[in-house]
gemmi code that builds the backbone of each chain (N, CA, C; Angstrom):
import gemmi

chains = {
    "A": [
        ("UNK", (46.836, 207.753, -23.987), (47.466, 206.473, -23.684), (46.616, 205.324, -24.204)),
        ("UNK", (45.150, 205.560, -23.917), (44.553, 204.472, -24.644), (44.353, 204.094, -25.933)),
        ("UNK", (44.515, 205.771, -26.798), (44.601, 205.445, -28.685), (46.266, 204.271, -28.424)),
        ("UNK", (46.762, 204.699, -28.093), (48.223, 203.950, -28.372), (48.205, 202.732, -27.956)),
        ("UNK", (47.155, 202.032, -26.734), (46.868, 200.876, -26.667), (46.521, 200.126, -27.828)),
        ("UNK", (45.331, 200.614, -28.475), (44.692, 200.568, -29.399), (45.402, 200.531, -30.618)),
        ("UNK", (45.824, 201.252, -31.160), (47.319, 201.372, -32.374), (47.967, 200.102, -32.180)),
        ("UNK", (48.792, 199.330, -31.015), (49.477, 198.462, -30.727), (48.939, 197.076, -31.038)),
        ("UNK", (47.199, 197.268, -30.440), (46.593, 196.405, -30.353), (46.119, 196.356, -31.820)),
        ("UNK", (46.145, 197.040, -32.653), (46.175, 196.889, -34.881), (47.469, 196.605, -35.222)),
        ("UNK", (48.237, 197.089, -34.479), (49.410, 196.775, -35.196), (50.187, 194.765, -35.058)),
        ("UNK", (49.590, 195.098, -33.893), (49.624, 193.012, -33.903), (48.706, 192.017, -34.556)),
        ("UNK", (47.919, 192.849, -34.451), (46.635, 191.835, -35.442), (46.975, 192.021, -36.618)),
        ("UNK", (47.200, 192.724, -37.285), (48.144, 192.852, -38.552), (49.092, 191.791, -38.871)),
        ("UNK", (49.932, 191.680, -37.938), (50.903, 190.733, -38.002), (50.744, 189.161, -37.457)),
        ("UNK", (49.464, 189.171, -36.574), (48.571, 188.214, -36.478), (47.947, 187.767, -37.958)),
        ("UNK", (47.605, 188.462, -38.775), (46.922, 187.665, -40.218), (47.909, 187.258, -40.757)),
        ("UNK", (49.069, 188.029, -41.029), (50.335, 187.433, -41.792), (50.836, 185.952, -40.963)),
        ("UNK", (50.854, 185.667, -39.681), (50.834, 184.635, -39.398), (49.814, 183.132, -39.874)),
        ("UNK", (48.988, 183.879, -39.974), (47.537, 183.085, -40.421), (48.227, 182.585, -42.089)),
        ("UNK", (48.203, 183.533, -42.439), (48.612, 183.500, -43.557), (49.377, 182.238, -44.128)),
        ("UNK", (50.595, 182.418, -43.464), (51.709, 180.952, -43.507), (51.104, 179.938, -43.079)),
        ("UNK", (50.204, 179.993, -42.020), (49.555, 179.260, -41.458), (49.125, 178.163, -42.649)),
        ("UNK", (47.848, 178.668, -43.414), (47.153, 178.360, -44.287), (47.891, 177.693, -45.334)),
        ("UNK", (49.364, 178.875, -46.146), (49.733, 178.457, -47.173), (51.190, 177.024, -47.154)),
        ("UNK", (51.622, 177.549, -46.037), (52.707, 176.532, -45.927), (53.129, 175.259, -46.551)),
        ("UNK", (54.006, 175.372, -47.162), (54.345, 173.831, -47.868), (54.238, 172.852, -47.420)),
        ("UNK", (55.359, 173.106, -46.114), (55.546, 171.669, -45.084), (54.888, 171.883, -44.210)),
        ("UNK", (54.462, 170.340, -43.250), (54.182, 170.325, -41.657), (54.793, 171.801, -40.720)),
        ("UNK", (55.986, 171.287, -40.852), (57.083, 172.254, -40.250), (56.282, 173.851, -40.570)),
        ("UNK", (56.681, 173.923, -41.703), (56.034, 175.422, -42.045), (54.808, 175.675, -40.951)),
        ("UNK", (54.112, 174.879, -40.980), (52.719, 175.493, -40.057), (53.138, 175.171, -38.751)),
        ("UNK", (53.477, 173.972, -38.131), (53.873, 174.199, -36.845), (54.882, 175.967, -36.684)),
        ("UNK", (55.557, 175.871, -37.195), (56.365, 177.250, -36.533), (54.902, 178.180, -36.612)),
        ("UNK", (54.365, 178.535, -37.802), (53.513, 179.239, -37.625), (52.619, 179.522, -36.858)),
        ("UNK", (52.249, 178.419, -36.113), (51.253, 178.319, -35.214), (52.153, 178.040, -33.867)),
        ("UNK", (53.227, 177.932, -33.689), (54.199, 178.780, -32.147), (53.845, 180.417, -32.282)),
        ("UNK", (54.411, 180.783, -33.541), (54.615, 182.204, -33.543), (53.011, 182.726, -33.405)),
        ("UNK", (51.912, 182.168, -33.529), (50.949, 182.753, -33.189), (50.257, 182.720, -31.873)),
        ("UNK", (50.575, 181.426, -31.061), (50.588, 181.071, -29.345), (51.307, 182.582, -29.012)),
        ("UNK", (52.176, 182.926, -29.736), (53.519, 183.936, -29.024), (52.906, 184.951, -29.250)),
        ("UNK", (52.082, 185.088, -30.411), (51.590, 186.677, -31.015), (50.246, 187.448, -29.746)),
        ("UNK", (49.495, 185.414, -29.445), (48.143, 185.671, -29.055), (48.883, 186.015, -27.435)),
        ("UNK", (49.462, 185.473, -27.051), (49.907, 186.359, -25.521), (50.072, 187.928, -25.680)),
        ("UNK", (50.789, 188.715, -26.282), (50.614, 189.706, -26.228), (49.420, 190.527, -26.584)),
        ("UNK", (48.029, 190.079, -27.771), (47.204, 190.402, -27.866), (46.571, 190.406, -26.547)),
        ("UNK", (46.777, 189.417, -25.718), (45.618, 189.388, -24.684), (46.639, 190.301, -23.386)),
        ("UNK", (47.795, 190.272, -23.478), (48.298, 191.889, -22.611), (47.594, 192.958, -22.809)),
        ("UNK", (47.916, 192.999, -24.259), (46.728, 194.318, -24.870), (45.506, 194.591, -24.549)),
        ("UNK", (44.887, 193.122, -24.674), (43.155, 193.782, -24.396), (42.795, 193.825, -22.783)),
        ("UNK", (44.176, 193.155, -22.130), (44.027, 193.414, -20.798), (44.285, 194.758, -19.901)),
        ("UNK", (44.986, 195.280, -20.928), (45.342, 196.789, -20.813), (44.400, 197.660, -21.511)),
        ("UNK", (43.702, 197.332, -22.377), (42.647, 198.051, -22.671), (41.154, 198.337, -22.339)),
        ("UNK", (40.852, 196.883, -21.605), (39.681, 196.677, -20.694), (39.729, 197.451, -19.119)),
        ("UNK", (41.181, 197.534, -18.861), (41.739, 197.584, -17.453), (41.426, 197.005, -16.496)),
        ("UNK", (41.349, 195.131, -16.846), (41.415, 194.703, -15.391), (42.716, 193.852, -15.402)),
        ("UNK", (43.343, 193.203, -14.471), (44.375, 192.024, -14.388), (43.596, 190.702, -14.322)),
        ("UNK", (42.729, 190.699, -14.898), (42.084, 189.062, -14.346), (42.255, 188.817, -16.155)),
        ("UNK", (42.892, 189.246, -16.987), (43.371, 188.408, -17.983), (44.493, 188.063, -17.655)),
        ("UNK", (45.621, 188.513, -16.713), (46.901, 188.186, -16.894), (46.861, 186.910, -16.552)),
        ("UNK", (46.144, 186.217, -15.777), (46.443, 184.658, -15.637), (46.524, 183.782, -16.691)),
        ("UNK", (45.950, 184.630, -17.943), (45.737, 183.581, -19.033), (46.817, 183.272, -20.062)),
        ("UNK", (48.005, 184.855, -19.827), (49.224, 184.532, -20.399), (49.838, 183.300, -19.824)),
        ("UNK", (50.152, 183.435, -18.815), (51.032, 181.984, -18.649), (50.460, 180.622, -19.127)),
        ("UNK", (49.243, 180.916, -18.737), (48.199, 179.366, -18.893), (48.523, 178.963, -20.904)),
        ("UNK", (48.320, 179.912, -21.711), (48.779, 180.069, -23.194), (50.064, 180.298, -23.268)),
        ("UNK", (51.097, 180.678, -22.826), (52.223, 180.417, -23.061), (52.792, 178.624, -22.297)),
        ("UNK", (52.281, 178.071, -21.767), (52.691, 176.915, -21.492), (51.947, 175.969, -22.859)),
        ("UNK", (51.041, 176.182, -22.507), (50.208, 175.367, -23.632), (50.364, 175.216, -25.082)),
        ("UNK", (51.252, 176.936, -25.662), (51.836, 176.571, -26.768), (53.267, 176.173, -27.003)),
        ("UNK", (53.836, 176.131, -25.614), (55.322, 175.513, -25.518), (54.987, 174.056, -25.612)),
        ("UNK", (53.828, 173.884, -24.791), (53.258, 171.663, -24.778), (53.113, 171.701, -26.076)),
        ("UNK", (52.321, 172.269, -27.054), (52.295, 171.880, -28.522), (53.355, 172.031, -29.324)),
        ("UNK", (54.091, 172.674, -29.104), (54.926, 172.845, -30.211), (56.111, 171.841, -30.403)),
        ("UNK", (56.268, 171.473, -28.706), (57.246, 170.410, -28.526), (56.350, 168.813, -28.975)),
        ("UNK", (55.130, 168.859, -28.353), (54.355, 167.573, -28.756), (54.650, 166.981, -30.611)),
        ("UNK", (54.307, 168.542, -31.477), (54.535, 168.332, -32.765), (55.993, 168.268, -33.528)),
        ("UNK", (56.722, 168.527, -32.301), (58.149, 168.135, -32.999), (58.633, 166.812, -32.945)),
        ("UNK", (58.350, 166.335, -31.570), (58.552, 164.730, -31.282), (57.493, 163.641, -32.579)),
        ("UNK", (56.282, 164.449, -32.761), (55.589, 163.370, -34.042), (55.870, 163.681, -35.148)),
        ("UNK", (56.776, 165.154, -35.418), (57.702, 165.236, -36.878), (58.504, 164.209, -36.840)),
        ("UNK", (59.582, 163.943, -35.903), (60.713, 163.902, -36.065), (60.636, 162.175, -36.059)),
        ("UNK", (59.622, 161.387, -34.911), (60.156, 160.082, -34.948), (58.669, 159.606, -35.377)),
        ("UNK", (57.652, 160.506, -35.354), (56.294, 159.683, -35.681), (55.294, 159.132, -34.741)),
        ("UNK", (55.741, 159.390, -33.327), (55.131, 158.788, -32.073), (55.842, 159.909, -31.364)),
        ("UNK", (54.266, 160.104, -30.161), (54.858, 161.223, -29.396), (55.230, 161.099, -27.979)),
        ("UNK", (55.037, 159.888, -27.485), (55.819, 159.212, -26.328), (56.533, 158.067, -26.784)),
        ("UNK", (57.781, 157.764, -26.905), (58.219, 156.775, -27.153), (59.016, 155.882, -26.107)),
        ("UNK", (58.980, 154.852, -26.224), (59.178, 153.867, -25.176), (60.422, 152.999, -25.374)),
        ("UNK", (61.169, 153.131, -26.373), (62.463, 152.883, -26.812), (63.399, 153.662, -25.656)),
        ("UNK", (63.945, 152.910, -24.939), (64.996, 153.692, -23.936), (66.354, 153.960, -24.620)),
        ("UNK", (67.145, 152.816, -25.193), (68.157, 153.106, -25.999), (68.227, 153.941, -27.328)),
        ("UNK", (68.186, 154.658, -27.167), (67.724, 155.261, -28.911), (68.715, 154.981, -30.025)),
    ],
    "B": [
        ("UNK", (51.434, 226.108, -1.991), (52.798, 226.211, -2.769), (53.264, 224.428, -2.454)),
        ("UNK", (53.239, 223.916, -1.532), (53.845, 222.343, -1.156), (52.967, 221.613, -1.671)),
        ("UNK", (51.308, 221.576, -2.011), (50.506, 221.183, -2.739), (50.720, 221.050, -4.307)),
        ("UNK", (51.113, 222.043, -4.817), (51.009, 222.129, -6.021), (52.217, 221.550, -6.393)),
        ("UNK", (53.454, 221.552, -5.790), (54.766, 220.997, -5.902), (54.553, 219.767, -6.092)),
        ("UNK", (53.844, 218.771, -5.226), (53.610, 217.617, -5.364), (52.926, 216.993, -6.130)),
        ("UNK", (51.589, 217.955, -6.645), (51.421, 217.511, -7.950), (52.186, 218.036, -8.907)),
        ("UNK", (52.893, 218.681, -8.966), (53.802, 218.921, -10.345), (54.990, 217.644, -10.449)),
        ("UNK", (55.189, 217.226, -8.784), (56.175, 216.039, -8.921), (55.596, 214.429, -9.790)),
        ("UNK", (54.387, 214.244, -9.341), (53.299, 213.299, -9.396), (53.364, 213.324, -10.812)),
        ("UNK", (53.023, 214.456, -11.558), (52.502, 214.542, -13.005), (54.435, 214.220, -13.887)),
        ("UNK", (55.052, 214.670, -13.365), (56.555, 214.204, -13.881), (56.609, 212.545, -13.653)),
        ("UNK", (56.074, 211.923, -12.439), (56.404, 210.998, -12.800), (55.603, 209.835, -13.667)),
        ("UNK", (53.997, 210.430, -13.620), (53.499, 209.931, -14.920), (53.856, 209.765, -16.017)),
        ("UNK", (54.803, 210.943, -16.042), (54.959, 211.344, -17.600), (56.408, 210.377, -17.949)),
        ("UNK", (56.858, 210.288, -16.869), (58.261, 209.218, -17.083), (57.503, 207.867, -17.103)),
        ("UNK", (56.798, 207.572, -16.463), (56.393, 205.959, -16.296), (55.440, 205.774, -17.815)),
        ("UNK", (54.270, 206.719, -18.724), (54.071, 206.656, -19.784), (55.705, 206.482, -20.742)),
        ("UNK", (56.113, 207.294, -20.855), (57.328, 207.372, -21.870), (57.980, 206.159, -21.803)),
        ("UNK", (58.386, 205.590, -20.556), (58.800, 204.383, -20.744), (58.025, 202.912, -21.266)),
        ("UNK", (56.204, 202.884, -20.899), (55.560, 201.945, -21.306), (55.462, 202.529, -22.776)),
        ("UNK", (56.111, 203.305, -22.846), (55.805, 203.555, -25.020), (56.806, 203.349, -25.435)),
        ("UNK", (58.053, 203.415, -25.253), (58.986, 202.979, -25.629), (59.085, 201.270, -25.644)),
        ("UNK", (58.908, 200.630, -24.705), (58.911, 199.281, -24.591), (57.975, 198.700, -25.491)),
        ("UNK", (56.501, 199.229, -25.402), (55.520, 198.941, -26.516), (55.535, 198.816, -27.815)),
        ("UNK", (56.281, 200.108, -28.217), (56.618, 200.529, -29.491), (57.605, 199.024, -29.803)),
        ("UNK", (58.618, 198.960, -29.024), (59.783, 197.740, -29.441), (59.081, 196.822, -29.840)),
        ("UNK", (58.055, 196.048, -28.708), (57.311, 194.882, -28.665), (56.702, 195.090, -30.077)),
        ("UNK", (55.737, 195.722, -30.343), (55.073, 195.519, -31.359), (55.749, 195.927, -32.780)),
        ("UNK", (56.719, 196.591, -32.570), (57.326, 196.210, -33.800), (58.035, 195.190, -34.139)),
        ("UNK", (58.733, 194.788, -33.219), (59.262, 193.469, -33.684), (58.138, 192.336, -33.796)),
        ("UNK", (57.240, 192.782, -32.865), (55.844, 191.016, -33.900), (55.797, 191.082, -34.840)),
        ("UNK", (55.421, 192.388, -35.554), (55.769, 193.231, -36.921), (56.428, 192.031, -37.985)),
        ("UNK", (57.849, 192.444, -37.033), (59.178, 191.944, -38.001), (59.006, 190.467, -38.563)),
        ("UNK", (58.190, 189.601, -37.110), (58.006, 188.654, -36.785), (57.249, 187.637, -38.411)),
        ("UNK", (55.855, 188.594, -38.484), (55.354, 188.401, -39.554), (55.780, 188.421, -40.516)),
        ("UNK", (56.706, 189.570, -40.949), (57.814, 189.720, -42.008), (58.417, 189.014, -42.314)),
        ("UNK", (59.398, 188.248, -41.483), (60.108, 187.336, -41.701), (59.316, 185.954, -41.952)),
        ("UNK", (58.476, 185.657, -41.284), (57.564, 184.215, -41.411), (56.992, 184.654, -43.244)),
        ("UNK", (56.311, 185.612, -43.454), (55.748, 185.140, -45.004), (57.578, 185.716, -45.832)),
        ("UNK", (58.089, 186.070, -46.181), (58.960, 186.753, -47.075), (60.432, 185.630, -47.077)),
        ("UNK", (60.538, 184.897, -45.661), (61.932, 183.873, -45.769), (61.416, 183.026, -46.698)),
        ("UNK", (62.563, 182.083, -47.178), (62.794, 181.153, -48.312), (62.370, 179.371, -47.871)),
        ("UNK", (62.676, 179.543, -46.457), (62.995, 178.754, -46.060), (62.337, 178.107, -44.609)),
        ("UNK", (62.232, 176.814, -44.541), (61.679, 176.427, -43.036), (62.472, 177.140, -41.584)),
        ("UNK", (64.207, 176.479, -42.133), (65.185, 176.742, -41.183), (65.009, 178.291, -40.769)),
        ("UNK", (65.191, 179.396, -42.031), (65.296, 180.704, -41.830), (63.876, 181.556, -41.228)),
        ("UNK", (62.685, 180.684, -41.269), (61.310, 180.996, -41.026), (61.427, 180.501, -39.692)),
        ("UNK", (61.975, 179.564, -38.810), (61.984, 179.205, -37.618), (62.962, 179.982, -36.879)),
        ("UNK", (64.457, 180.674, -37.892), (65.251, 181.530, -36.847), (63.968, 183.374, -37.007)),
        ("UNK", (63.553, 183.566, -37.674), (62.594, 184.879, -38.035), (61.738, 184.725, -36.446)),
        ("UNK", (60.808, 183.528, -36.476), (59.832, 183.194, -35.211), (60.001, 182.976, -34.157)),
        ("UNK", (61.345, 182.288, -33.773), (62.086, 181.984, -32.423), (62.308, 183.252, -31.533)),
        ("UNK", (63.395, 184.411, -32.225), (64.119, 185.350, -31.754), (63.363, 186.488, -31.986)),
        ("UNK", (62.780, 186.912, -32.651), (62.130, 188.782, -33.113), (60.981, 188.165, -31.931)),
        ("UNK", (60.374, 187.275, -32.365), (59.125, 187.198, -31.632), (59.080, 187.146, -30.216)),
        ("UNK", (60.175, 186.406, -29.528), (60.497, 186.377, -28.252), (61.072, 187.701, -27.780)),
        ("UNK", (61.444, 188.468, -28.429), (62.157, 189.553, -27.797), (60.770, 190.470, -27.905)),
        ("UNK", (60.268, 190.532, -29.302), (58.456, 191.120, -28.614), (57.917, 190.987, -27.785)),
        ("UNK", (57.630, 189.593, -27.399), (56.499, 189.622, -26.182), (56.871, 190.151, -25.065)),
        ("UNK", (58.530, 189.436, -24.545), (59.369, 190.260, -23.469), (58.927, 191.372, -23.369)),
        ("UNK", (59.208, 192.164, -24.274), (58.827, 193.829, -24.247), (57.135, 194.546, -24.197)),
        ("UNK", (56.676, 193.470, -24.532), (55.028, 194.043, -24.473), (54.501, 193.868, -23.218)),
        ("UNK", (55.106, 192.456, -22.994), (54.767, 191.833, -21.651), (55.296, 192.733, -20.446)),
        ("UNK", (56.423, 193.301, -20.415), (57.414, 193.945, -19.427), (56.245, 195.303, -19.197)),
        ("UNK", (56.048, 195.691, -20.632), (55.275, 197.350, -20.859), (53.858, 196.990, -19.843)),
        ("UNK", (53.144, 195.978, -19.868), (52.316, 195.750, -18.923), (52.360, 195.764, -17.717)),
        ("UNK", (53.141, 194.760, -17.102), (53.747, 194.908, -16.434), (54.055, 195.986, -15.577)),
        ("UNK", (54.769, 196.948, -16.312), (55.171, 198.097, -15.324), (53.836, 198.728, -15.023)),
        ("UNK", (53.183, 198.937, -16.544), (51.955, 199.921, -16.188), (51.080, 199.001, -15.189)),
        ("UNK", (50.842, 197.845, -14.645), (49.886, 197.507, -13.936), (50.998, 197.753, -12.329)),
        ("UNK", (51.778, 198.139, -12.315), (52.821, 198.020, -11.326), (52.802, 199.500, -11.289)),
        ("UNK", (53.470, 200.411, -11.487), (53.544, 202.107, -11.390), (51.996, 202.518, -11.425)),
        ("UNK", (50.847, 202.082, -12.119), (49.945, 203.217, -12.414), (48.784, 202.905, -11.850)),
        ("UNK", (48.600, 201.560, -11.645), (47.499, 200.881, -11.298), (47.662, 200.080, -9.465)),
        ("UNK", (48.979, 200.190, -9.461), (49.451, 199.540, -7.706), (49.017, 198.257, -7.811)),
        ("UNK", (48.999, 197.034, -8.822), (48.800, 195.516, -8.726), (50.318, 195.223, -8.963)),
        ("UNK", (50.715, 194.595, -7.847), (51.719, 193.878, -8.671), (51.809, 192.460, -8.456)),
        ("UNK", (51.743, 192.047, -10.157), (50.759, 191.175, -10.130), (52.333, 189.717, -10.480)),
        ("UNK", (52.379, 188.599, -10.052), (53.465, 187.884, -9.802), (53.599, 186.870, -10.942)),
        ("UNK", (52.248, 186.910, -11.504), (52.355, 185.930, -12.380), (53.029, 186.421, -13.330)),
        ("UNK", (52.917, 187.758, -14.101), (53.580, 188.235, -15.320), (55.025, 188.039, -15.100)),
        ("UNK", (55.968, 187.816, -13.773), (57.123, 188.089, -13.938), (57.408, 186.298, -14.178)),
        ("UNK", (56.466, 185.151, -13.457), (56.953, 183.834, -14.011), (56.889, 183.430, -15.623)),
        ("UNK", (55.130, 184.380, -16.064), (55.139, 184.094, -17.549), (56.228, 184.505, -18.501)),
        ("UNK", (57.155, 185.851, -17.952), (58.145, 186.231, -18.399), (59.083, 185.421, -18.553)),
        ("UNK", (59.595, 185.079, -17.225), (61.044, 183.729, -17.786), (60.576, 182.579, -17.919)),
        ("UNK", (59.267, 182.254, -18.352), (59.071, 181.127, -18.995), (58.437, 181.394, -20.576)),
        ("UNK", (58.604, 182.419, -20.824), (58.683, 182.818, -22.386), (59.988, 183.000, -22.903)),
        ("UNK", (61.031, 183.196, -22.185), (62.117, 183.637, -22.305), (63.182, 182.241, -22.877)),
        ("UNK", (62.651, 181.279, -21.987), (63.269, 180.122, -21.542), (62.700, 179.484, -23.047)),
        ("UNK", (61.438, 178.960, -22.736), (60.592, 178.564, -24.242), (60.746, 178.803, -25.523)),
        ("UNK", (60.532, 179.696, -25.708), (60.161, 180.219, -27.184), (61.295, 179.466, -28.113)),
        ("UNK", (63.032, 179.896, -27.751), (63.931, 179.637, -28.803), (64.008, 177.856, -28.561)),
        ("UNK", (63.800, 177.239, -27.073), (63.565, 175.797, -27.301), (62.812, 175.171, -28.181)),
        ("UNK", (61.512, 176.170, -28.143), (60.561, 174.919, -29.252), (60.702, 175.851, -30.577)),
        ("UNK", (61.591, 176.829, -30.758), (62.072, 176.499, -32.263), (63.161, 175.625, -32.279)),
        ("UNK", (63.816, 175.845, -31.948), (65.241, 174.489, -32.345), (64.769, 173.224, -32.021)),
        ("UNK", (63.141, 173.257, -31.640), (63.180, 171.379, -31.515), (62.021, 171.399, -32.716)),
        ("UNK", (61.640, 172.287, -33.231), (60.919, 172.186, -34.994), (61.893, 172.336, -35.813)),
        ("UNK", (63.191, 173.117, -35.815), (63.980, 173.225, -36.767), (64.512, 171.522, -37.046)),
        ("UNK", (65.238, 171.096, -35.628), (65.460, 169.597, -35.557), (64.863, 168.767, -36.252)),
        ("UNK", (63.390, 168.513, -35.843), (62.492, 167.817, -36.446), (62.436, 167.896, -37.847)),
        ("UNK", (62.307, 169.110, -38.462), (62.016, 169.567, -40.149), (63.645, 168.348, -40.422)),
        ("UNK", (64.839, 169.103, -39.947), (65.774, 168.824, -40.426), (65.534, 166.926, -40.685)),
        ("UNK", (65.300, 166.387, -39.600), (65.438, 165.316, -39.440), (63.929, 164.302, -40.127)),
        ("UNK", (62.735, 164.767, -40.476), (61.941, 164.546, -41.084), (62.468, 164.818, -43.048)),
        ("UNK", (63.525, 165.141, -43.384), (63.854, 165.324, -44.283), (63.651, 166.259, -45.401)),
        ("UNK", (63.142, 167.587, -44.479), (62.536, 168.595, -45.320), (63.802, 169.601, -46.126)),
        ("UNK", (64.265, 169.845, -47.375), (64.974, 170.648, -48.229), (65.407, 171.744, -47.882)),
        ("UNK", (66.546, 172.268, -47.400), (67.010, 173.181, -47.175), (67.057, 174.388, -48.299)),
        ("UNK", (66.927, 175.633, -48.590), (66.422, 176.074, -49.575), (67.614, 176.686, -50.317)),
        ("UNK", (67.622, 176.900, -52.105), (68.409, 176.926, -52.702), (69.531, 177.831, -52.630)),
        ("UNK", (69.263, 179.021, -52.149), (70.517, 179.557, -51.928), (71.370, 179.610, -50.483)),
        ("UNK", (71.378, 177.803, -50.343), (71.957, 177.947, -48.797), (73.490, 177.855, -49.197)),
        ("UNK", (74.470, 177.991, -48.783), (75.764, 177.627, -49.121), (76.365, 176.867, -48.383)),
        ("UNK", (76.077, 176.622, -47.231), (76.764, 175.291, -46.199), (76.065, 174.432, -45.602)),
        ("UNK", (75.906, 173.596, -45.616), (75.133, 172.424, -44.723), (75.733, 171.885, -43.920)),
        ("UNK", (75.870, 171.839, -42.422), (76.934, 171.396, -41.777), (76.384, 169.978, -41.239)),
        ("UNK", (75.265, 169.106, -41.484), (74.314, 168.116, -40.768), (74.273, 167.385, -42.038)),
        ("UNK", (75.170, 167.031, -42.947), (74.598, 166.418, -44.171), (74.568, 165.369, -44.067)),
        ("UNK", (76.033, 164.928, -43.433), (75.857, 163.260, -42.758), (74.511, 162.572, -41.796)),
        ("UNK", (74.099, 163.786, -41.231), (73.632, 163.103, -39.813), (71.835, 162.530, -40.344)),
        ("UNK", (71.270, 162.402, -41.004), (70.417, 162.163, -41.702), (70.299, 160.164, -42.097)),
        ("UNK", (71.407, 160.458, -42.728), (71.869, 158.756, -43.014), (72.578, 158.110, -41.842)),
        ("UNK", (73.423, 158.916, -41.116), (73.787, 158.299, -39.540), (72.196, 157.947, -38.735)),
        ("UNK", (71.137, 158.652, -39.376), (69.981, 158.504, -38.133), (69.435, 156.886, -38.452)),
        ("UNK", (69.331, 156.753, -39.728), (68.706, 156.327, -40.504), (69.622, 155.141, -40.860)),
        ("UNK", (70.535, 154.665, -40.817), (71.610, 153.435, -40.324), (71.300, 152.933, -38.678)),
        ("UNK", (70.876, 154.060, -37.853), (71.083, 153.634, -36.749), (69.838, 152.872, -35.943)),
        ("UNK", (68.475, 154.137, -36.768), (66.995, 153.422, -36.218), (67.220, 151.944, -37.060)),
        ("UNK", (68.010, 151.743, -38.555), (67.702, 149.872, -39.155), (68.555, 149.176, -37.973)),
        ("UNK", (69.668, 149.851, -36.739), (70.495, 148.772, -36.203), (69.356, 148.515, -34.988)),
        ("UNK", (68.546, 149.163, -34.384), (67.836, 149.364, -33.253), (66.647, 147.927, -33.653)),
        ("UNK", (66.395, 148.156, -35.347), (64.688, 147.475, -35.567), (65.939, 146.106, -35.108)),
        ("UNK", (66.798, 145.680, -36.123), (67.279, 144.259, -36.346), (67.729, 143.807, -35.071)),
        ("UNK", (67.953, 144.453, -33.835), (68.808, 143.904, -32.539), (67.071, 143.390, -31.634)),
        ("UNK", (66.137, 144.250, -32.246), (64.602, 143.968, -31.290), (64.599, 142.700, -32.073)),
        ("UNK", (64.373, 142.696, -33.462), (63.781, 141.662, -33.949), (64.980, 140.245, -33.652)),
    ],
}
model = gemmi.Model(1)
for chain_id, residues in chains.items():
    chain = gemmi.Chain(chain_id)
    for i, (resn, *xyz) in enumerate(residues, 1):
        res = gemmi.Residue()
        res.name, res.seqid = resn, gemmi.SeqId(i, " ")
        for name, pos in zip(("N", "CA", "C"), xyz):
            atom = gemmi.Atom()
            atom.name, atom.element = name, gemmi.Element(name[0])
            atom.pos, atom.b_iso = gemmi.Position(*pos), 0.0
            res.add_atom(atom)
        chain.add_residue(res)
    model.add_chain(chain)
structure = gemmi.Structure()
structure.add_model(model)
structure.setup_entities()
């Protein structure tokens, strides 16, 4: 059970560099923001993994804490794509 | 004889509660897999944000769930936070793609060449008529 932890835990980091990857090369803004959601998304399950591979639960607190945090960024960087300011104070839009 | 029964029951249900955290695992991590796949190989921002939104969210679900059980069946924690991080990955993920897809769209980034319909072609110059009526009514 634990090689197969392990296997799971290569087989995402794998797909963790290909994220990197876009990361790095991306044309647009856009391009890397998604890239860097999909890697907030990738790094939660890595850390299931190594929490299952260490065997304690005192990582699981850290999924939620990183899954909020890359939902706050991703939305933060869409509001300064889209209008250029990331609180805006214009009520009528 | 009632001894050994019970561990023969015990070891069946290991063997069901493994089979199922491998099955779920297996899903999860292949679709991050896919995840990657689709992010370097699409054409496109739009089609690179539907690749990252959906494969990827339906991964973690499943990796996350595979934990989950195993810290729940094998280990006796059952632990409360994984089931909130769950529907708040669930909830998330496809929101803050459709509010980067939005943004790209609306930051004016090129939809890529072999798209065949654009259904938002107007709404670009509707935005962009409407922020010049907003500056001239302040000023």
């Amino acid at each position: 059970m634990m090689m197969f932890y392990w296997i799971s835990l290569i087989v995402v980091s794998i797909g963790f560099t290909g994220l990197l990857f876009r990361l790095v090369k991306g044309p647009t803004i856009a391009d890397r923001v998604v890239a860097l959601d999909a890697i907030g998304i990738s790094l939660v399950s890595i850390v299931a993994l190594l929490s299952l591979i260490t065997e304690t639960e005192y990582f699981l607190e850290i999924i939620l804490l990183l899954s909020i945090l890359s939902f706050i960024g991703t939305i933060a960087f869409a509001k300064f794509l889209e209008r250029g300011e990331i609180f805006d104070r214009n009520n009528n839009r | 004889m009632q001894n050994s029964l019970r561990e023969e029951r015990f070891s069946i249900e290991t063997t069901i509660v493994n089979i199922l955290i491998i099955l779920l695992m297996s899903t999860g991590v292949i679709f991050s897999l896919v995840t990657a796949l689709g992010l370097i190989r699409l054409p496109d921002v739009y089609t690179r944000t539907h690749a990252a939104s959906k494969s990827s969210t339906l991964g973690v679900l499943c990796v996350l769930t595979a934990t989950f059980i195993h810290f729940w069946l094998v280990e006796g924690i059952f632990n409360t936070q994984m089931i909130i991080a769950i529907a708040f990955l669930f909830i998330t993920a496809p929101v803050g793609g459709h509010m980067i897809g939005r943004a790209a769209y609306m930051s004016g980034i090129k939809v890529a060449e072999e798209t065949v319909r654009d259904d938002m072609e107007g709404a670009l110059k509707e935005r962009k008529k409407r922020l010049m009526d907003n500056k001239t009514t302040e000023q």
